[in-house]
C-alpha positions in Angstrom: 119.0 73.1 66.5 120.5 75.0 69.5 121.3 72.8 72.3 121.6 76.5 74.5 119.7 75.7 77.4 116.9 77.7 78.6 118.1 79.8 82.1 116.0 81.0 85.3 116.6 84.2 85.7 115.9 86.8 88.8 116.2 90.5 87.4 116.8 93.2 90.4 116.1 97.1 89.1 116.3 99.2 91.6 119.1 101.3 90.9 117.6 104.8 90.3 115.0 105.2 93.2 113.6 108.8 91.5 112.3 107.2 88.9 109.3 105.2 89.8 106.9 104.3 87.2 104.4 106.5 86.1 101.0 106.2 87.6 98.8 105.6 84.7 99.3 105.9 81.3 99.4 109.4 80.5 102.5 109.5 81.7 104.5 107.6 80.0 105.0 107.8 75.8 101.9 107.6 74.2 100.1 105.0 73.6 103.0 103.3 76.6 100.9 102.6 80.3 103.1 101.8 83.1 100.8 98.5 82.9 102.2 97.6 79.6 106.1 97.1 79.9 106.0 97.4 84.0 107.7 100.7 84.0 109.8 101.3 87.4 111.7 100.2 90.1 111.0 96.1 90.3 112.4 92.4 90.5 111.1 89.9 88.0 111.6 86.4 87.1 112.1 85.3 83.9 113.1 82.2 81.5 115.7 83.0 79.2 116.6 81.1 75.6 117.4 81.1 72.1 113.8 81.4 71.9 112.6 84.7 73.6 112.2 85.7 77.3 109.3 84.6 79.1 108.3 86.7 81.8 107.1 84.3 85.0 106.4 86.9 87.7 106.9 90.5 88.6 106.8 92.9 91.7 107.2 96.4 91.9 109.6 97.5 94.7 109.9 100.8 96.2 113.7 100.9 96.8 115.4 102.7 99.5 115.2 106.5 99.3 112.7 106.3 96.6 110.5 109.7 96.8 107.4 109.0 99.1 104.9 111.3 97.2 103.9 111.1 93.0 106.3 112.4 90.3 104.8 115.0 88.5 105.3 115.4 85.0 104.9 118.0 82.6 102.4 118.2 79.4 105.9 117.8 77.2 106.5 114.3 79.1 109.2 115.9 81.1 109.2 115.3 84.8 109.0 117.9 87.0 110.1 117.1 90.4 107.8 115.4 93.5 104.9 116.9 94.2 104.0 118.1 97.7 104.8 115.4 100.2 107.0 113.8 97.9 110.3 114.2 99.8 112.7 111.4 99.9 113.0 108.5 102.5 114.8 105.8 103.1 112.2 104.1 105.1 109.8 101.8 103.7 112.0 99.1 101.2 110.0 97.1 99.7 112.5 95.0 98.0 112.7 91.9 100.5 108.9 91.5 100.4 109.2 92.0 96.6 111.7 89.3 96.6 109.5 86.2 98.5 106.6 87.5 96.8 107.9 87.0 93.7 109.4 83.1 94.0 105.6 82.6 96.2 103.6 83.4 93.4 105.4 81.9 90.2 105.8 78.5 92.2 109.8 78.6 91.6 112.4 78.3 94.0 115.7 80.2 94.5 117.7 77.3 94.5 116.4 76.5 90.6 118.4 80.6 89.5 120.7 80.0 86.9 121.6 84.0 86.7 120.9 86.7 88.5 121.4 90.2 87.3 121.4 93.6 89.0 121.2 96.6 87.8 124.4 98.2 89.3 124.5 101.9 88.8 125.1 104.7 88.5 122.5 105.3 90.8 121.7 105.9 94.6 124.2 104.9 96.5 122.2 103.1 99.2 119.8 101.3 96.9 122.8 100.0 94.3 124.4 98.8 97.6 121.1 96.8 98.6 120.4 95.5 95.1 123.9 94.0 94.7 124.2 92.6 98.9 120.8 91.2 97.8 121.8 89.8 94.6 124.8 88.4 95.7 123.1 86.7 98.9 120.7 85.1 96.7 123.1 83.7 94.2 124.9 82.5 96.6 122.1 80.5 98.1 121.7 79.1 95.3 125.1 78.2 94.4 125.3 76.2 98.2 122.3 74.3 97.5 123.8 73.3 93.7 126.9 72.5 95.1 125.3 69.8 97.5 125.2 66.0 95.9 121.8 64.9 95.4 120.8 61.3 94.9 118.0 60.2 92.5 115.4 60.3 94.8 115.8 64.1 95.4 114.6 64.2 91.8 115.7 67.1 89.2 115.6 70.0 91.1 117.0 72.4 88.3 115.3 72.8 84.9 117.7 71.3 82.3 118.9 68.6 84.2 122.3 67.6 85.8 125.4 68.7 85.1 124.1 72.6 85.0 126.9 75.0 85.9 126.1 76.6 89.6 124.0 80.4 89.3 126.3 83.2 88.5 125.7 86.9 88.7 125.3 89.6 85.8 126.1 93.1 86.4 124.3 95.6 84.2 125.2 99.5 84.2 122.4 101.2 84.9 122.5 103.5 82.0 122.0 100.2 79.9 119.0 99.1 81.2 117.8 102.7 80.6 118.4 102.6 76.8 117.1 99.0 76.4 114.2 100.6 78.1 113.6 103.1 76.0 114.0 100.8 73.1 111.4 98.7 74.0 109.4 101.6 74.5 110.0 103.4 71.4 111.9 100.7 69.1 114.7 101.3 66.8 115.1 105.1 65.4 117.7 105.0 63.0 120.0 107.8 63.7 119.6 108.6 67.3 122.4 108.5 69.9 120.9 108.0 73.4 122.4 109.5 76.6 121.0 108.9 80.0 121.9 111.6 83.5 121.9 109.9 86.3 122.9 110.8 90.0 122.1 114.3 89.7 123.4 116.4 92.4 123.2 120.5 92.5 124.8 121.5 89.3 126.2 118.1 88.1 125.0 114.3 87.0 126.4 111.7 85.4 125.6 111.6 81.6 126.7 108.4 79.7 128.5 108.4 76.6 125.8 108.2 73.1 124.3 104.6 72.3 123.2 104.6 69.1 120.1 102.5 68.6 120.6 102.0 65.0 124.0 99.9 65.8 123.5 96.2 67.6 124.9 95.6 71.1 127.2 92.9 71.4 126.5 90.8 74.5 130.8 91.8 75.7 129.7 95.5 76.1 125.8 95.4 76.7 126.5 93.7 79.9 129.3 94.4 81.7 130.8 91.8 84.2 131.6 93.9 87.4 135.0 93.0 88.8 138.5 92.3 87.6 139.2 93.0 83.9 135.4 94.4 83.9 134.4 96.0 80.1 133.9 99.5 79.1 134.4 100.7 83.0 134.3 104.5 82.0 131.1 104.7 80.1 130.4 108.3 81.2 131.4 110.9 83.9 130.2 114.1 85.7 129.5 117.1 83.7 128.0 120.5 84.4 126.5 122.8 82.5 129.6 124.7 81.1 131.0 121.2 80.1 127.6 120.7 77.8 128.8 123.4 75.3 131.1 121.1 73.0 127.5 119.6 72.0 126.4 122.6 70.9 130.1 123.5 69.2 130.0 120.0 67.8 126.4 119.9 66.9 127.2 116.8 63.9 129.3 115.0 66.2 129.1 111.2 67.4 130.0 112.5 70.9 126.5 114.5 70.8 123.6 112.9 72.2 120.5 113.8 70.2 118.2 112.8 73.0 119.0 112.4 76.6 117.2 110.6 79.0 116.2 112.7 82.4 114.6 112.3 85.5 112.9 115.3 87.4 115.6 116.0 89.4 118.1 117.0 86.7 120.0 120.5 86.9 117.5 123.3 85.2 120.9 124.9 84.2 122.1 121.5 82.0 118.8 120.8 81.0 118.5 124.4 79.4 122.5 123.7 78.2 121.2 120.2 76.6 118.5 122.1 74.7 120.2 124.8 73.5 122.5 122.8 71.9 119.6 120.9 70.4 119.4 117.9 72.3 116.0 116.7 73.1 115.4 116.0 76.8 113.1 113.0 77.6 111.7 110.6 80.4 113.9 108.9 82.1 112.2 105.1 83.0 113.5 101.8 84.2 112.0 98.3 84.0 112.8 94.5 84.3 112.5 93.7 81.0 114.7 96.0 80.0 117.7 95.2 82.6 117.2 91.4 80.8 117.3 92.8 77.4 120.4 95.0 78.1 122.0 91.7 80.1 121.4 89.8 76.4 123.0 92.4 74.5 119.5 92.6 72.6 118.0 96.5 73.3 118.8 97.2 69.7 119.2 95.3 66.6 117.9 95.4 63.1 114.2 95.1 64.1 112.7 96.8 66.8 113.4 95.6 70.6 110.5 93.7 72.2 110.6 91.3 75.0 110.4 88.3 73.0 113.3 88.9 71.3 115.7 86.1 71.2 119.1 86.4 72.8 121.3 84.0 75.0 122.8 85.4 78.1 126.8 85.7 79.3 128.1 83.1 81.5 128.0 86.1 84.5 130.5 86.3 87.7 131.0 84.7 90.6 128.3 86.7 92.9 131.4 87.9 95.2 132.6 89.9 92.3 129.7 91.8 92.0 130.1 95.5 93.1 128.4 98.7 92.4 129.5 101.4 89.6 129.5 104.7 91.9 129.4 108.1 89.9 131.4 110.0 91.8 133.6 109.4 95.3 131.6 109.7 98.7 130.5 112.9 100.1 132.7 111.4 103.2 135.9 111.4 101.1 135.5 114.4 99.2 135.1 116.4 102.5 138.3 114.6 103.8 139.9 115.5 100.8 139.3 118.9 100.9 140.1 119.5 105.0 143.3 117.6 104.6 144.7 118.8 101.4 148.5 117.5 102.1 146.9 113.9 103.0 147.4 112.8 106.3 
C-alpha cells in the first residue's frame, strides 16, 4: 500500500492569454464543451495521490492582455482571429479575484498548499510574469505560515499531518500543458507527434519540438523545474515559414509534427507552410487539468489520459527559483541590439 501522501495543490494557467475557452460547445472537438474539461485560461485547486486527482474548485480568469471580444472559429475548428471588438487589453485581470474566489468557495486555506504549479511559458510576456510573481507570492505564504511552530492546541492545520515538507513550486512549460490538454481531450492516438506555436509574432512563433502521445512521459521531463540545472531548457525555438520546409522534405521524419496545435493568431504564411507539408493544424486550448496532468508526467500513457488518472507529483522548487521560459529576447533588447551593433 503506498504510504505517498495525498498533496493540495493550486494550479495557475494563464500563460497564453489568446486562447480563452471556447464559448459553448461547438467550438471545441466534438462531442468536447468548454463545460466539460474547463477549457481556458483558469486557477484550480486540486488533491493530488496515487489515487487520482480530485478537482476541489475552479475559476476561470481572464489574464492580462487576453482579447476583450470572442474568438471566432472556423467550420474546420480552426480559429480565426477576434471578432470585431476583440482587440487586446491589458486591463481587466481577473486573476487575483480568481485566486480568493477559489480558496472562498472550496473552504481551503492557502497555508494548507503543498505545491503550487504555474504554467510558465512560452507565452505573453506580461501574463507569464503575473502567473509566476503570483505563484511564487503564494507559496511563499504558505511556506511562512509552515515554518511557524504550532502547539497542539493549534490543531492539524495541514492534511497529512506533521512533519509535511513546506509548499514548493512546479514549473510547467506551457507547451506541456497544451499536449496534456489535448490528450485529455482526444486521448491516446498511437502514432501522432504533437507540436504546439506559441507566441506568434508577424511571420514567426515558437513551435515546440514533436511529443508523441503514443510514448509515456516521465515525471523528469513532463515537468520541468525552472531554475538551476532546469531539464530539457530548449524544447523548441522560433521558426518562420521558410524554416517549415524540412517537414515537408522530411515528410517520415520524427522531427515532423503530424499535427500542430494553433491559436488564431498564427502566421497565414506558416500555417499554409504546416499544411503543405502535410501537417494538420488544430485548436490550440489550455486548461487546469491539463497543467496538473502534465506536472505528474501522466498526459500520455498506455490508456487514454483522463483526469482521474493516477500519478504522484515532483518534489517542485523552492518558489524563488521559479522564473518564466521567454520565447524570444525583449523587443527592448533586440532594438538595442540592433542601434548599437558594436555594443556599448
Amino acid at each position: 500500500m503506498s504510504t505517498t501522501p495525498e498533496l493540495l495543490v493550486l494550479a495557475i494557467e494563464t500563460s497564453n492569454p489568446t486562447s480563452d475557452a471556447p464559448s459553448d460547445a461547438s467550438d471545441g472537438p466534438p462531442g468536447v464543451g468548454a463545460g466539460d474539461h474547463l477549457l481556458g485560461a483558469g486557477v484550480g485547486l486540486a488533491l493530488v495521490s496515487p489515487r487520482g486527482v480530485r478537482l476541489l474548485a475552479h475559476e476561470p480568469v481572464r489574464p492580462v492582455g487576453a482579447p476583450t471580444g470572442r474568438v471566432a472559429t472556423s467550420e474546420t475548428g480552426a480559429r480565426a482571429g477576434v471578432e470585431a471588438g476583440g482587440t487586446r487589453g491589458d486591463r481587466g485581470d481577473t486573476l487575483f479575484p480568481a485566486l480568493a474566489g477559489l480558496f472562498e468557495r472550496s473552504g481551503r486555506s492557502p497555508r494548507e498548499l503543498d505545491r503550487v504549479i504555474v504554467s510558465v511559458g512560452p507565452g505573453g510576456y506580461t501574463g507569464v510574469r503575473v502567473a509566476c510573481a503570483a505563484g511564487k507570492m503564494i507559496a511563499e505564504g504558505a511556506r511562512a505560515f509552515q515554518s511557524l511552530p504550532h502547539g497542539e492546541d493549534d490543531g492539524d492545520y495541514r492534511p497529512g499531518g506533521a512533519g509535511r515538507a513546506l509548499c514548493t513550486c512546479i514549473g510547467v512549460p506551457s507547451h506541456r500543458s497544451a499536449v496534456a490538454t489535448f490528450g485529455l481531450l482526444h486521448g491516446q492516438r498511437a502514432g501522432e507527434r504533437v507540436s504546439v506555436a506559441l507566441a506568434s509574432k508577424t511571420d514567426s512563433a515558437w513551435i515546440s519540438f514533436p511529443i508523441s502521445p503514443g510514448k509515456p512521459i516521465s515525471p523528469s521531463n513532463a515537468a520541468v523545474q525552472v531554475g538551476p540545472g532546469a531539464a530539457e531548457p530548449d524544447a523548441g525555438r522560433v521558426l518562420r515559414a521558410q524554416d517549415l520546409e524540412s517537414w515537408r522534405e522530411n515528410a517520415g521524419d520524427d522531427a515532423r509534427p503530424s499535427v500542430l496545435l494553433a491559436d488564431g493568431f498564427f502566421p497565414a504564411p506558416l500555417r499554409t507552410a504546416a499544411e503543405r507539408a502535410g501537417v494538420r493544424v488544430d485548436v490550440l486550448h489550455f486548461s487546469v487539468l491539463g497543467l496538473i496532468a502534465a506536472a505528474q508526467g501522466l498526459a500520455f500513457g498506455d490508456a487514454p489520459a483522463t483526469s482521474t488518472e493516477p500519478g504522484v507529483l515532483g518534489e517542485g522548487i523552492d518558489p524563488s527559483l521559479l522564473n518564466p521560459l521567454y520565447p524570444r529576447e525583449p523587443d527592448a533588447v533586440t532594438l538595442w541590439r540592433q542601434r548599437h551593433p558594436r555594443g556599448v
